[in-house]
TIVO-583371 format. One record per residue (C-alpha): residue number from 0; x, y negated, z negated. Coordinates in Angstrom, 1 decimal, m for minus. Example, Ala and Ser with C-alpha at 12.3 -4.5 7.8 and 13.67 -1.06 7.14 Angstrom:
2
NODE    nr        x        y        z
NODE     0     12.3      4.5     m7.8
NODE     1     13.7      1.1     m7.1
***
This chain:
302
NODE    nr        x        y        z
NODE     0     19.6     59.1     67.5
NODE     1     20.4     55.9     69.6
NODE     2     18.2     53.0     69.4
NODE     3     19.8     49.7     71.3
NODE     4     19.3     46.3     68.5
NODE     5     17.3     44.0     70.8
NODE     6     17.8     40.1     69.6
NODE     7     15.8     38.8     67.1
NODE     8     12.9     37.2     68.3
NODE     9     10.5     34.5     66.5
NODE    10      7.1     33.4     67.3
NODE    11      7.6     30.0     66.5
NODE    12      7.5     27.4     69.2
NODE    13      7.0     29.8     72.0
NODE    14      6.2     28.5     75.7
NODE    15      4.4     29.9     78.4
NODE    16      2.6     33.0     78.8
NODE    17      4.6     34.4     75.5
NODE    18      2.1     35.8     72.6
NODE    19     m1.5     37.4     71.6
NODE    20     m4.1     36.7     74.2
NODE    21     m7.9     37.6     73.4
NODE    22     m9.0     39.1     76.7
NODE    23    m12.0     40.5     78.8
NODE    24    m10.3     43.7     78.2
NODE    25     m9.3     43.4     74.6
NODE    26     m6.2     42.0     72.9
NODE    27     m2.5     41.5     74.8
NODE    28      0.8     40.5     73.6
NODE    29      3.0     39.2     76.3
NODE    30      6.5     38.8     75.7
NODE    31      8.3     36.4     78.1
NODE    32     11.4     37.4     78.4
NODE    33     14.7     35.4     81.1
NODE    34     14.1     37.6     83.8
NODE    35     10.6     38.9     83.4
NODE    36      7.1     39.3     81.3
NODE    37      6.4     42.2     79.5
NODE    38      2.7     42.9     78.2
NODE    39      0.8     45.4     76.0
NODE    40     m2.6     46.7     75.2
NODE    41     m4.5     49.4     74.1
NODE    42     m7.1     51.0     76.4
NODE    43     m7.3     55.1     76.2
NODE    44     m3.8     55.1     74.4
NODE    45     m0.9     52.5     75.3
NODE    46     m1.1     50.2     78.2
NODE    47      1.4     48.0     79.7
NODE    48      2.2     45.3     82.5
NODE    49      5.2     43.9     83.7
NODE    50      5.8     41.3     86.1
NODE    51      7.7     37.6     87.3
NODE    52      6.7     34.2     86.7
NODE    53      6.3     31.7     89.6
NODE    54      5.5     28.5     88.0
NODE    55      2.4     28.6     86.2
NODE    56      1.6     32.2     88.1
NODE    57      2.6     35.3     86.4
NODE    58      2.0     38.3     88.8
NODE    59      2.4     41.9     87.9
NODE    60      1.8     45.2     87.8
NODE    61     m0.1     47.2     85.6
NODE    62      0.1     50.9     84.2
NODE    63     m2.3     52.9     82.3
NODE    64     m2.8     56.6     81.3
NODE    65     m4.8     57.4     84.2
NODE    66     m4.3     54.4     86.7
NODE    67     m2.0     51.9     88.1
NODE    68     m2.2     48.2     89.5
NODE    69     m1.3     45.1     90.6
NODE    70     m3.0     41.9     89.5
NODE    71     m2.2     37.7     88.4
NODE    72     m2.6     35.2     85.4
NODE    73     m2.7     31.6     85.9
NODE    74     m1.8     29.2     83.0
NODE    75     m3.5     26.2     82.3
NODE    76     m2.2     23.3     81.7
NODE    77     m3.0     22.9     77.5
NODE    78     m1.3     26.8     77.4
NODE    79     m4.3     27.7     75.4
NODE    80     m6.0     30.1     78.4
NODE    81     m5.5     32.1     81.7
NODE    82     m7.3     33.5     84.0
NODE    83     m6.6     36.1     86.5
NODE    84     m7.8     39.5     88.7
NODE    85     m6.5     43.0     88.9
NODE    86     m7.3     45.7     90.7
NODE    87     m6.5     49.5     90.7
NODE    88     m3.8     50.5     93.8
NODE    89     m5.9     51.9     97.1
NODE    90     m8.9     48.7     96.1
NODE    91     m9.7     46.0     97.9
NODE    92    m11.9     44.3     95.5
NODE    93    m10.6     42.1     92.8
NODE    94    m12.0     41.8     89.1
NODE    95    m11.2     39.0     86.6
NODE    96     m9.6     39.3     83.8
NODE    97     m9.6     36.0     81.6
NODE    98     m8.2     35.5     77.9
NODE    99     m7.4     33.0     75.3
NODE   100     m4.6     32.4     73.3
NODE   101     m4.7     33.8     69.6
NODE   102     m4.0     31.1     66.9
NODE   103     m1.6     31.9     64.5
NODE   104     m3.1     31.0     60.7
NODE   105      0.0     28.7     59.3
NODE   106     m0.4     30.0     55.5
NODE   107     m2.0     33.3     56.4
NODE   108      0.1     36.4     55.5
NODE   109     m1.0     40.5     56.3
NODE   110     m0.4     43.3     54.2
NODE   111     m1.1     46.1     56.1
NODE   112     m0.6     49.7     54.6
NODE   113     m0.5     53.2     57.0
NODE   114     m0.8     55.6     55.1
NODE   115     m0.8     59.6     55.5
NODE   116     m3.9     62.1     54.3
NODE   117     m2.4     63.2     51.1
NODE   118     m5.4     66.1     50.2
NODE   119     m4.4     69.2     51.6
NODE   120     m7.9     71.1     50.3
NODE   121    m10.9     70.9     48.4
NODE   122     m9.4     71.2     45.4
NODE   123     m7.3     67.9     45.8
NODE   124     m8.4     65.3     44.0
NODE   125     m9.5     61.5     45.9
NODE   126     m6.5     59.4     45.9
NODE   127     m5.1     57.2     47.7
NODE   128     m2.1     54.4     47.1
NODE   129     m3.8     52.0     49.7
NODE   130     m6.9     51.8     48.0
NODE   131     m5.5     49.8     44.7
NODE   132     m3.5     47.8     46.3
NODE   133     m6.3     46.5     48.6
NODE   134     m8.3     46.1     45.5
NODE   135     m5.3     44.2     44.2
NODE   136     m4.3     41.8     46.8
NODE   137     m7.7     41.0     48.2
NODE   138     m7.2     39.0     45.3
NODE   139     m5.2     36.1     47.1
NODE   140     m7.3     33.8     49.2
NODE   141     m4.3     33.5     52.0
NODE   142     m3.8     37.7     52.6
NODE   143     m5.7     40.0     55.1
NODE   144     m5.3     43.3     53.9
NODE   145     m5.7     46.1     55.9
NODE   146     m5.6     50.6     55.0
NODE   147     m5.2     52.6     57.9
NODE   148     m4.8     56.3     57.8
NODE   149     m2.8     58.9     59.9
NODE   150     m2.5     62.5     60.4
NODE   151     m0.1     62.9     63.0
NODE   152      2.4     61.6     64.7
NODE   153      0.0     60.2     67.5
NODE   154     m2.1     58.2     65.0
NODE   155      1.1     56.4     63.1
NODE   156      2.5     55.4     66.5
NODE   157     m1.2     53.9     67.4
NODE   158     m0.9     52.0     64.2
NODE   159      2.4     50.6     64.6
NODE   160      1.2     49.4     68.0
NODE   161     m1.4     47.0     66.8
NODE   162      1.1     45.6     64.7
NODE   163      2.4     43.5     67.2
NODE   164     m1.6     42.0     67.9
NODE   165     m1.4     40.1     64.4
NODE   166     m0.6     36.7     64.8
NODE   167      0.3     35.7     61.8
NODE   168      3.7     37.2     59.3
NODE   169      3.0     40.8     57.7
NODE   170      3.9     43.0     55.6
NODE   171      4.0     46.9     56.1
NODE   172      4.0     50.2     53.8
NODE   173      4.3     53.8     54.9
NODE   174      2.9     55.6     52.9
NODE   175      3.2     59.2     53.9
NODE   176      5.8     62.1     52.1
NODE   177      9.7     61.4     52.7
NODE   178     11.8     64.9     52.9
NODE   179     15.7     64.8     53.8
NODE   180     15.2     65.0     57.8
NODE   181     13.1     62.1     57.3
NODE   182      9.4     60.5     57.2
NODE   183      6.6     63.6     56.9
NODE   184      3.1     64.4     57.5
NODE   185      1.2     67.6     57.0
NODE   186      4.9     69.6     57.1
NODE   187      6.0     67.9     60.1
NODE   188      9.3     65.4     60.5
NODE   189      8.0     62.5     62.5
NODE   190     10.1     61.2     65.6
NODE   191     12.1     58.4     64.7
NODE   192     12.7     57.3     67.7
NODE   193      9.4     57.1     68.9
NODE   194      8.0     54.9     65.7
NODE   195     10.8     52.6     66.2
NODE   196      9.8     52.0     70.2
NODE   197      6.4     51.3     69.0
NODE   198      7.6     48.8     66.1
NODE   199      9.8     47.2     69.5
NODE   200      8.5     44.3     70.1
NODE   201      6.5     43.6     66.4
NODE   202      8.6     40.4     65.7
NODE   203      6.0     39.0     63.5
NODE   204      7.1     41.9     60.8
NODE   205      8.3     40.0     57.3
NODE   206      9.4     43.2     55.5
NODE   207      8.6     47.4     55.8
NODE   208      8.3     48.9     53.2
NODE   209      9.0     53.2     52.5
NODE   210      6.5     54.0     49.8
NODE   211      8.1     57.2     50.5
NODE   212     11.1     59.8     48.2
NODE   213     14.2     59.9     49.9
NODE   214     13.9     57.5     53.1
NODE   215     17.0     55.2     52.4
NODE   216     19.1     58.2     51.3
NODE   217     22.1     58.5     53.1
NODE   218     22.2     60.9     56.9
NODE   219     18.9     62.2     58.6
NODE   220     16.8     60.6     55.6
NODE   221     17.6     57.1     56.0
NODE   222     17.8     57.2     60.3
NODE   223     14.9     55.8     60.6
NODE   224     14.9     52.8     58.1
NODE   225     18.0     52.1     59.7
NODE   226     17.4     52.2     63.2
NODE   227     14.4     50.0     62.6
NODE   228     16.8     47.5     60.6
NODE   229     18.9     47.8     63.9
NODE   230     16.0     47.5     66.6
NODE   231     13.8     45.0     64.8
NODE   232     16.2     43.1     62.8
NODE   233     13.7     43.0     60.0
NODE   234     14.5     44.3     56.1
NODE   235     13.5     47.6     55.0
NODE   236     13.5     48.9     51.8
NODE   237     12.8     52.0     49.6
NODE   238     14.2     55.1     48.0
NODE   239     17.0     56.8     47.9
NODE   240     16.3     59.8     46.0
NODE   241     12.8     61.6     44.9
NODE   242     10.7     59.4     42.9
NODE   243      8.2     59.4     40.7
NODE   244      4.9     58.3     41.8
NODE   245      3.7     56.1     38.8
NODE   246      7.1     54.4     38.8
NODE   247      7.3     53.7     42.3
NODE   248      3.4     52.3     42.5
NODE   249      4.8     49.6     39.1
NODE   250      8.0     49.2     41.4
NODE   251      5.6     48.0     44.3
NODE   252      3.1     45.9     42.6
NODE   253      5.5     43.5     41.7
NODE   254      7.4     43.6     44.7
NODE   255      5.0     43.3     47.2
NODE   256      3.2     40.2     44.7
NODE   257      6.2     38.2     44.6
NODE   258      6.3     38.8     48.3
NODE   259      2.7     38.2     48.9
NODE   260      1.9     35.9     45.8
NODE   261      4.7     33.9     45.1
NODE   262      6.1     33.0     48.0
NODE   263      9.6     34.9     47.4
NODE   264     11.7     36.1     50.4
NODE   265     11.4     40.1     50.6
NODE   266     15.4     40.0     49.6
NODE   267     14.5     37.9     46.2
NODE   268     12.3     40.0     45.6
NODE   269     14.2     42.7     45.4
NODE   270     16.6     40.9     43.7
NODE   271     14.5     40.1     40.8
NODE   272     12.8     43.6     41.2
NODE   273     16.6     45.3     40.1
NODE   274     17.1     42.8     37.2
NODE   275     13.2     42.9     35.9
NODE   276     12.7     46.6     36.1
NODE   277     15.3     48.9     34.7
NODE   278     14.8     51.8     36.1
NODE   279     14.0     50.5     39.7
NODE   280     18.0     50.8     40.6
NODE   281     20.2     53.5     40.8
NODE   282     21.2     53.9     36.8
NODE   283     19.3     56.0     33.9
NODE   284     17.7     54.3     31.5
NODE   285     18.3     55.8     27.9
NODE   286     14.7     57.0     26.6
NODE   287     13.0     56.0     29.5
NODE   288      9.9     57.7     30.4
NODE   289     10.7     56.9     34.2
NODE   290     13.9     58.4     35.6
NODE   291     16.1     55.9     37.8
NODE   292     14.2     54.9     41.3
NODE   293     17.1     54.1     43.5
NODE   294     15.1     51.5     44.8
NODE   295     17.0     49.3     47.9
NODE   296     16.6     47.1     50.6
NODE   297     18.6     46.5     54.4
NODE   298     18.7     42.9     54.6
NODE   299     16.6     40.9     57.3
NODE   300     18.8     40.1     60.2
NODE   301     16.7     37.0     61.8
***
């Protein structure tokens, strides 16, 4: 698989049209790029716009599932609002479509797990990785914490697009089965290529996390940790080998609180995670109960 790296991007000190819009129609990100405006949204599946800037006038065109169309923003003057019309090709009537620019929370942080169905039957037990670590981290005043659950490929994709509607940094754990071809659900090896176009343009991600076996091994295992190191520029971490559950959930607790908690970068934290935890790194531990993790990290590239 291909994926092109796309520069890093930051949502500091942005101009113009650029960011998270609350809208008559729901939320859009706009991404203002030299030579045009992209935008995103969700309406029955994945929407998007495109158009040109003229000033304070960004026209466009607009494509959904089932309908396509042309329609205008205008910026006021403060940045903090727009408003515009659209209509659907073959219409002569226009409708408005206004919106408000999303603040962004200064201190605010997100830890958002997506996590797969693990109970195959009736005869599973309840259980669920998400759940204790919302219970957890609910704990600290300046995180949102958000579970979402999956059971195909269509509903991860979904919730890797609404990544890019938080307006504030975040934090991200798969949680789903790792095999070596890659991230699984219900038997079936996810397209990598697909998750990374809908993690594209989520610059506001601070770390993604694998709570997965095998996703940082080396060949069809690790391609998609690393072409989402490549696309997003972002770290990703994880395992490089099968690992035991009750280790890995110890592993993550302290990794994701020294993220979340104590302010470290997601790189010092896996520093200290390798020099805290034994077994977290690739080496045996004599007598341990919990064989080695092979626990790692790709370094951010912002």
């Amino acid at each position: 698989m291909s994926v092109a790296a796309r520069p890093p991007r930051t949502r500091s000190g942005r101009r113009g049209f650029d960011g998270i819009w609350e809208t008559s129609y729901g939320l859009v990100r706009l991404v203002q790029e030299p030579e045009r405006v992209l935008g995103f949204y969700e309406g029955s599946g994945p929407c998007m716009l495109e158009g040109k800037l003229d000033g304070g006038r960004l026209t466009f065109r607009y494509r959904e599932a089932r309908v396509e169309g042309e329609g205008h923003f205008e910026l006021a003057p403060d940045g903090t609002s727009c408003n515009g019309k659209w209509r659907p090709d073959g219409k002569q009537e226009w409708s408005a479509w206004q919106g408000s620019r999303l603040p962004s929370a200064p201190d605010r942080r997100w830890l958002v797990v997506i996590e797969a169905h693990w109970q195959q039957s009736y005869l599973d037990k309840e259980y669920a990785f998400g759940h204790m670590l919302r219970e957890f981290f609910t704990r600290l005043p300046h995180v949102n914490v958000r579970q979402r659950f999956f059971e195909d490929e269509a509903g991860l994709l979904r919730w890797c697009r609404e990544l890019m509607y938080l307006p504030e940094p975040a934090v991200v754990l798969f949680a789903s089965h790792g095999t070596e071809d890659g991230l699984s659900v219900r038997g079936k090896t996810l397209d990598a290529g697909r998750i990374v176009e809908s993690l594209r343009h989520a610059d506001n991600i601070l770390l993604l996390h694998f709570s997965s076996c095998l996703m940082m091994k080396e060949g069809r295992a690790s391609a998609l940790a690393r072409a989402l190191h490549a696309a997003g520029g972002f770290p990703v971490s994880g395992y490089d080998r099968s690992v035991d559950w009750a280790g890995s959930a110890m592993i993550e607790f302290h990794y994701l609180d020294m993220i979340l908690g104590r302010g470290l970068a997601p790189e010092s934290a896996a520093r200290q995670v390798l020099e805290l935890i034994a077994y977290a790194g690739e080496t045996e531990v004599p007598g341990s109960p919990y064989p080695a993790a092979g626990f790692r990290i790709l370094s951010s590239k912002r």
